[in-house]
MMTF fields as JSON, N, C-alpha, C and O atoms, coordinates in Angstrom:
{
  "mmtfVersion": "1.0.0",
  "mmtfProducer": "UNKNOWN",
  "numBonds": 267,
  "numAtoms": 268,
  "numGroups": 67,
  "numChains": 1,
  "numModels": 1,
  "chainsPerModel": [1],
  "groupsPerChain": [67],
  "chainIdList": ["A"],
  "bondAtomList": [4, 2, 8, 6, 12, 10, 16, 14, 20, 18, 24, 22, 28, 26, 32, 30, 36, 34, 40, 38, 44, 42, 48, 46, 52, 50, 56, 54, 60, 58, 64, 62, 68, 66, 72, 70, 76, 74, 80, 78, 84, 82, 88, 86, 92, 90, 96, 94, 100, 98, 104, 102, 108, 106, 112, 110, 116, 114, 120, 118, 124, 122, 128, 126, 132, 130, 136, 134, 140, 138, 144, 142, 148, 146, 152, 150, 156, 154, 160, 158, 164, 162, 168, 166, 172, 170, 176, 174, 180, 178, 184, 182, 188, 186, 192, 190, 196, 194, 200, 198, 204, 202, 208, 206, 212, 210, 216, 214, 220, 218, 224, 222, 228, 226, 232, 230, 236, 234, 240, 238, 244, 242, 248, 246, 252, 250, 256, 254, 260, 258, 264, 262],
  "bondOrderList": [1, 1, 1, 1, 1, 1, 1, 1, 1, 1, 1, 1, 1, 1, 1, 1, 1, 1, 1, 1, 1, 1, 1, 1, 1, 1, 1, 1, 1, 1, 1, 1, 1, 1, 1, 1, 1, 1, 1, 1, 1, 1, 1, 1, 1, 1, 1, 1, 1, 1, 1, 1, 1, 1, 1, 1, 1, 1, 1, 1, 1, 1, 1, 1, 1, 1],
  "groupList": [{"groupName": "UNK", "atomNameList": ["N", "CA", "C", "O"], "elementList": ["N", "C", "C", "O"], "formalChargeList": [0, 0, 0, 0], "bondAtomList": [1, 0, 2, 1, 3, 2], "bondOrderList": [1, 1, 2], "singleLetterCode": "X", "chemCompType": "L-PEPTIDE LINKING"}],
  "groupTypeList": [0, 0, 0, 0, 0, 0, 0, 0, 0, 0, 0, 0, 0, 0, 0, 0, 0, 0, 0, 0, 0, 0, 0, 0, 0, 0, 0, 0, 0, 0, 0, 0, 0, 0, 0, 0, 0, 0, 0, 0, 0, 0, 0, 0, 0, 0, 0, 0, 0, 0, 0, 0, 0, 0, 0, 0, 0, 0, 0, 0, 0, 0, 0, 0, 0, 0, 0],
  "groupIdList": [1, 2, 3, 4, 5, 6, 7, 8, 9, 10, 11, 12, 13, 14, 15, 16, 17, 18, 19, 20, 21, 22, 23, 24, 25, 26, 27, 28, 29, 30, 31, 32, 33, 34, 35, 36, 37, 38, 39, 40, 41, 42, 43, 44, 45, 46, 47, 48, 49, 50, 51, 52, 53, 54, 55, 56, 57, 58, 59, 60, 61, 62, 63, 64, 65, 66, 67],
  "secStructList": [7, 7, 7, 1, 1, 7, 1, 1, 1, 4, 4, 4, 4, 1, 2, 2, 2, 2, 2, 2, 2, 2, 2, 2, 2, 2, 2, 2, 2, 2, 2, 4, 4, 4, 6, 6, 7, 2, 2, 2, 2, 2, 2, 2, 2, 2, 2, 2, 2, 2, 2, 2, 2, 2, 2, 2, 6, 1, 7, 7, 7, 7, 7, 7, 7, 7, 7],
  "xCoordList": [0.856, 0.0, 0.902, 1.501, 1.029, 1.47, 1.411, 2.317, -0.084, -0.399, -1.722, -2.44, -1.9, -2.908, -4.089, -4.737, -4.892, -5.607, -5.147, -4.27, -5.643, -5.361, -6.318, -7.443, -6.079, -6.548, -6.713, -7.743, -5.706, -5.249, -5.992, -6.481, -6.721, -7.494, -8.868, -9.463, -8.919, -10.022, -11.172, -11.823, -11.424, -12.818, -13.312, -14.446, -12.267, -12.487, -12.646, -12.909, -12.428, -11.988, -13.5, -13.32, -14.773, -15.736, -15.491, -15.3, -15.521, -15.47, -16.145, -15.74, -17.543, -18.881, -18.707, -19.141, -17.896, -17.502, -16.677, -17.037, -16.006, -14.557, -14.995, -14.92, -15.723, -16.335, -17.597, -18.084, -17.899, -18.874, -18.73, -19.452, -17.192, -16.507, -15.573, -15.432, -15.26, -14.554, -15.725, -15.484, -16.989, -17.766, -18.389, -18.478, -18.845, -19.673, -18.745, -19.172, -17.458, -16.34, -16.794, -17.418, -16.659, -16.359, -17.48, -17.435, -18.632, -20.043, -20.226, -20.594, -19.786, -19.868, -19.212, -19.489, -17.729, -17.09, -17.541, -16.984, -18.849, -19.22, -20.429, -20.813, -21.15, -22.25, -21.539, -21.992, -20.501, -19.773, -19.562, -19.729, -19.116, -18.739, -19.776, -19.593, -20.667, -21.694, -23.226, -24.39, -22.435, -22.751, -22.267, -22.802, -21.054, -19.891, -19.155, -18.596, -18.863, -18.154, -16.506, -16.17, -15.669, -14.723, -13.184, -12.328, -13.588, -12.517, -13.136, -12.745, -14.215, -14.484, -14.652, -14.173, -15.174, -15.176, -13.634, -13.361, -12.671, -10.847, -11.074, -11.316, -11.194, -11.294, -11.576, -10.789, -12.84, -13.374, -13.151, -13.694, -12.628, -11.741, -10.722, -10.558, -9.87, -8.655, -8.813, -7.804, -10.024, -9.986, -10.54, -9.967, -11.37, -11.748, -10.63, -10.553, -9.746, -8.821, -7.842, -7.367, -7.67, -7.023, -7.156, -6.315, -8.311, -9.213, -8.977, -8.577, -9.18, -9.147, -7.925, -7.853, -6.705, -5.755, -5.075, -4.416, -5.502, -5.72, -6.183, -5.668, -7.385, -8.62, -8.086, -8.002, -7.806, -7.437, -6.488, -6.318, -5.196, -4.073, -2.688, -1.687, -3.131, -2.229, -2.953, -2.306, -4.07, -4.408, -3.935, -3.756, -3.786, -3.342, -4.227, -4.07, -5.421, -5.769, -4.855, -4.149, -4.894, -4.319, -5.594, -6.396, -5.374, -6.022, -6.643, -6.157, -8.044, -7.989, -7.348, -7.187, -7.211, -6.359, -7.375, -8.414, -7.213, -7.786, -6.764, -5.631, -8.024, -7.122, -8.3, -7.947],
  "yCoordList": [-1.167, 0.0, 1.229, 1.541, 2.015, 3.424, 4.212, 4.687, 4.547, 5.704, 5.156, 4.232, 5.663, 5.193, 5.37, 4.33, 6.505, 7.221, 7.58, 8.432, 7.026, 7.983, 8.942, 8.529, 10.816, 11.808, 11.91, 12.402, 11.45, 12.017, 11.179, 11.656, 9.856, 9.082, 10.061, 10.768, 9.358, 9.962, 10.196, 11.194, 9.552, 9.302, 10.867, 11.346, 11.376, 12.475, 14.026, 15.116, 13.79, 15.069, 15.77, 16.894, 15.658, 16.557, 17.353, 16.866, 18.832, 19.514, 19.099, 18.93, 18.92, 19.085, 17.703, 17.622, 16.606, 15.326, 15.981, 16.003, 16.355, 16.743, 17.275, 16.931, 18.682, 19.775, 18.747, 19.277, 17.563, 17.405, 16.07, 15.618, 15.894, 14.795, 15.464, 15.136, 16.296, 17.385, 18.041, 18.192, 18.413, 18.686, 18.124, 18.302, 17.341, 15.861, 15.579, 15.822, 15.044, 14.684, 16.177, 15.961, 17.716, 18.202, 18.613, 19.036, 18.418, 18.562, 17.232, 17.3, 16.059, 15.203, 15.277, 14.739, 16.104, 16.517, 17.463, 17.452, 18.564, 18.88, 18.697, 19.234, 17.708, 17.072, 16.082, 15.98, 15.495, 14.566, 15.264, 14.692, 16.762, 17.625, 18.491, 19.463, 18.159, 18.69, 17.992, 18.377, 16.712, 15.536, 15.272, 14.506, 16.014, 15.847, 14.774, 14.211, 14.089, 12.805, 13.622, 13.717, 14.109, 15.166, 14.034, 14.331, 12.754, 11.98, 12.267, 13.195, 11.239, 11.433, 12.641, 12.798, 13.737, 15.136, 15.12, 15.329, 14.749, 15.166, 14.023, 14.526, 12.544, 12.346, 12.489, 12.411, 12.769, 13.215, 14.777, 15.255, 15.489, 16.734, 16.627, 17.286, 15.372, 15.09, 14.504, 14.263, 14.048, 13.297, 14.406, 14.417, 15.287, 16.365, 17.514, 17.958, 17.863, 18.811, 17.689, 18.185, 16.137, 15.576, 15.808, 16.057, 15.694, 15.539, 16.575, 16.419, 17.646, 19.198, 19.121, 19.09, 19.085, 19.357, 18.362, 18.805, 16.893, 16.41, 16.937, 17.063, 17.16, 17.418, 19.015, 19.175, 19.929, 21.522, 21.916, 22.655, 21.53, 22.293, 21.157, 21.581, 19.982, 18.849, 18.494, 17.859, 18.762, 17.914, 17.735, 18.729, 16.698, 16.574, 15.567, 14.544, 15.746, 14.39, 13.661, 14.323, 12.197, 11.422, 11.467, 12.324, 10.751, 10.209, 9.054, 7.947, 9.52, 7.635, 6.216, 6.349, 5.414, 4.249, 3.653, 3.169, 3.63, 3.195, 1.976, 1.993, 0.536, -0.439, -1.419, -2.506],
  "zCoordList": [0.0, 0.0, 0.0, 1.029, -1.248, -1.162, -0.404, 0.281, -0.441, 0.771, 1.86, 1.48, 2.908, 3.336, 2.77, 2.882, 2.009, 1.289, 0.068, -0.076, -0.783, -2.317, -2.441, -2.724, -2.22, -2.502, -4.039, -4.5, -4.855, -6.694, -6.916, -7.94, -6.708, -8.04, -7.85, -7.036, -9.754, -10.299, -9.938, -10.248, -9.443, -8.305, -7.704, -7.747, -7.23, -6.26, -7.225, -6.718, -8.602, -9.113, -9.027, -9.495, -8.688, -8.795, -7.542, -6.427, -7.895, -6.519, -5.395, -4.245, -6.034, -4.949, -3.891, -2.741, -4.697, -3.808, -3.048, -1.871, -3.205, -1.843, -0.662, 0.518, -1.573, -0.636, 0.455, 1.454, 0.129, 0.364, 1.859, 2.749, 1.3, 1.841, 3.545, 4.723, 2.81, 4.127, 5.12, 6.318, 4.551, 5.791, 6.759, 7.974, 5.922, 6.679, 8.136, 9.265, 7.84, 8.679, 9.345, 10.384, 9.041, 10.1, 10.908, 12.063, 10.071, 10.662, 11.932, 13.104, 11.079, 12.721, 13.435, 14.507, 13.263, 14.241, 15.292, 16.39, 14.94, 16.022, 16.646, 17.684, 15.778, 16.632, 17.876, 19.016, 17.426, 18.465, 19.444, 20.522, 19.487, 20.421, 20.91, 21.643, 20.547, 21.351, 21.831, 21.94, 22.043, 22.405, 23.632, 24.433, 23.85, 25.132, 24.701, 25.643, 23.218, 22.81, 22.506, 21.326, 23.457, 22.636, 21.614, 20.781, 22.332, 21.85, 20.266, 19.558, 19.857, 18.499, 18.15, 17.027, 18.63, 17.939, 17.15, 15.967, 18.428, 17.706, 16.997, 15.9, 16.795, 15.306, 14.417, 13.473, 14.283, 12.891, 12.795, 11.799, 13.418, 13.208, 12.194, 11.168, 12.834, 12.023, 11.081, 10.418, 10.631, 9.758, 8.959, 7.87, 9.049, 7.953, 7.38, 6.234, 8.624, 8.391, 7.163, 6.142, 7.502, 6.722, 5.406, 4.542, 5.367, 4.085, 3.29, 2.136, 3.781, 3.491, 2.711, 1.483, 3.778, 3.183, 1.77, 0.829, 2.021, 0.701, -0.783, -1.894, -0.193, -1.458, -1.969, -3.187, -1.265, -1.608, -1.776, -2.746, -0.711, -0.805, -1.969, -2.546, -1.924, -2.178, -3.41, -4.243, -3.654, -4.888, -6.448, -7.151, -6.834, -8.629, -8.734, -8.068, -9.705, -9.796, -10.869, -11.631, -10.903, -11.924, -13.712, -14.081, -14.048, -15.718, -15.364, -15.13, -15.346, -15.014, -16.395, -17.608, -15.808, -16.39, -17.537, -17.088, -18.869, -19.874, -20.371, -20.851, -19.911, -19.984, -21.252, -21.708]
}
């Protein structure tokens, strides 16, 4: 396994998926936290800020593979 997550495959190149993929994570990040759940709030925190920085600041998508 390369990476733990592949951000670049093709899959992800519609904005509205990313955008859509990063909130969710940070939207349950604060229902968890205002739940009083603060462990999972900081996961799915990290997992959206992950995301984020995947999907926005890091992104290239690839071609998808024509086999």
């Amino acid at each position: 396994m390369d990476k733990f997550f592949d951000f670049n495959h093709p899959f992800f190149r519609p904005l509205w998926l990313r955008v859509l993929i990063v909130a969710l994570c940070l939207v349950w990040a604060m229902v968890e936290a205002g739940t009083g759940e603060m462990m999972w709030a900081m996961i799915f925190a990290a997992i959206g800020l992950y995301a984020g920085y995947g999907f926005f600041i890091n992104f290239n998508p690839r071609e998808p593979d024509d086999k």
